[in-house]
C-alpha positions in Angstrom: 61.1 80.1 99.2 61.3 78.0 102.1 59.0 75.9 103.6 57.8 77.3 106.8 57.8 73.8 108.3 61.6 73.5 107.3 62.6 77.1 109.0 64.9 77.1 111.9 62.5 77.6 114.5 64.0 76.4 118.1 66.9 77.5 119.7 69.1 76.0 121.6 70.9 78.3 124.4 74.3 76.8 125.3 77.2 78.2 128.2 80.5 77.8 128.1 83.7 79.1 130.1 86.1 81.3 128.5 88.4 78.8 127.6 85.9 76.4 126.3 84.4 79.2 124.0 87.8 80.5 122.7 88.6 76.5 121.8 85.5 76.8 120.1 86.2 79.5 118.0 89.9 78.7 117.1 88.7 75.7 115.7 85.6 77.5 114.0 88.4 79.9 112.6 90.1 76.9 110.7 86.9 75.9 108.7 85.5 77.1 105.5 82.3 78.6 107.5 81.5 81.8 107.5 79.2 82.0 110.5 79.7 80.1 113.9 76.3 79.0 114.2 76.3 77.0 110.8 79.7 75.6 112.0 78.2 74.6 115.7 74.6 73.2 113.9 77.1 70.6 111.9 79.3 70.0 114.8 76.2 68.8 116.5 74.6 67.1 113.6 77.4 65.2 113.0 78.1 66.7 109.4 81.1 66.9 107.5 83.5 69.6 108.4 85.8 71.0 105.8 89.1 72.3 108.0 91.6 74.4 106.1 95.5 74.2 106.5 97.5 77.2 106.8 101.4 77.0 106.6 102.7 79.3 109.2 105.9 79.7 107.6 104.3 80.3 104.1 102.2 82.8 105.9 105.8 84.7 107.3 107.8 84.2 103.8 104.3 86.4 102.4 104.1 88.5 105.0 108.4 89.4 104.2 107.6 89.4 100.5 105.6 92.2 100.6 107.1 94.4 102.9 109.9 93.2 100.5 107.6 94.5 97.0 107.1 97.8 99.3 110.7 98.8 99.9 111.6 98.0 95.9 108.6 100.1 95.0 110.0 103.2 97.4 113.2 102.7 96.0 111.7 103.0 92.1 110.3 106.0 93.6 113.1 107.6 95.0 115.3 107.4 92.0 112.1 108.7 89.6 111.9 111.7 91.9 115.7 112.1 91.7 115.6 111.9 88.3 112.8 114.1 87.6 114.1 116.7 90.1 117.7 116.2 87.8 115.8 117.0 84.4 114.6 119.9 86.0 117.6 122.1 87.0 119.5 122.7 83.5 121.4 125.7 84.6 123.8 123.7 87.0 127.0 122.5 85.3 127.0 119.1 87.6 123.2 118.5 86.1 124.8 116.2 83.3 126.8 114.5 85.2 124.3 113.7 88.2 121.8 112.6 85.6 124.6 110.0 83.8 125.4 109.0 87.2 121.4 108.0 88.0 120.9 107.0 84.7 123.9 103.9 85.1 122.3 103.6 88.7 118.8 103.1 87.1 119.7 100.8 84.6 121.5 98.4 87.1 118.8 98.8 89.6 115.8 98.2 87.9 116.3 95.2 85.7 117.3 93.8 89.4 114.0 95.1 90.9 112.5 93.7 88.2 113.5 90.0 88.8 112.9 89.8 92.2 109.6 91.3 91.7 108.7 88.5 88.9 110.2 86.0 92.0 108.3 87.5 94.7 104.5 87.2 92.1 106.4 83.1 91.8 106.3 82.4 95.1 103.2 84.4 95.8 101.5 82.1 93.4 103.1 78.8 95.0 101.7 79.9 98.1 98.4 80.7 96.3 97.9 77.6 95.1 99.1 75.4 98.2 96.0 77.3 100.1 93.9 76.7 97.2 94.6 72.9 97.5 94.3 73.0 101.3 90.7 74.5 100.9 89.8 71.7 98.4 
């Protein structure tokens, strides 16, 4: 435990205008700090200040690549339900032939799904590891 001599004991009250506070707390947004008063004690104190860098347009290429991983995975869907639905009605003389049809469909669709979905976790894990660096 804590010395009781070494507790934060004073305060210090501070006002700011709008503007000045919102500048405060876009920069207090771009550091590694998770609460503003720890961020404003070393801003004062003179202390080292660790400021992350976020690429904007790594940020939209992420934000596209998985609203890109969502459609592939409806699409997956949609042709498992079609198929599913095809196994299911035997009596219909077209079943066969609907269920060859999805069947060629499937095979060219998925091994494409599959690749951009391995390209999509590539570039998901450049981007991881360009914010990783930017936090070091």
């Amino acid at each position: 435990m804590e010395n009781p001599e070494e507790n934060r004991t004073h305060r210090l009250i501070v006002r700011f205008k709008p503007a000045e506070f919102e500048l405060i707390e876009k920069r207090f947004k771009k550091t590694l700090f998770r609460k503003l008063s720890e961020y404003t004690r070393n801003v004062l104190l003179e202390k080292t200040i660790t400021v992350t860098y976020r690429d904007k347009a790594m940020d939209d290429v992420l934000e596209e690549l998985i609203l890109l991983r969502r459609e592939l995975n409806a699409i997956g869907n949609n042709l498992n339900q079609a198929m599913r639905q095809i196994n299911s009605v035997h009596g219909n003389a077209d079943t066969k032939l609907w269920a060859n049809l999805l069947t060629i469909v499937n095979g060219k669709v998925e091994p494409a799904i599959l690749q951009i979905k391995e390209r999509m976790n590539h570039y998901a894990d450049i981007w991881s590891q360009k914010l990783k660096a930017g936090k070091a």
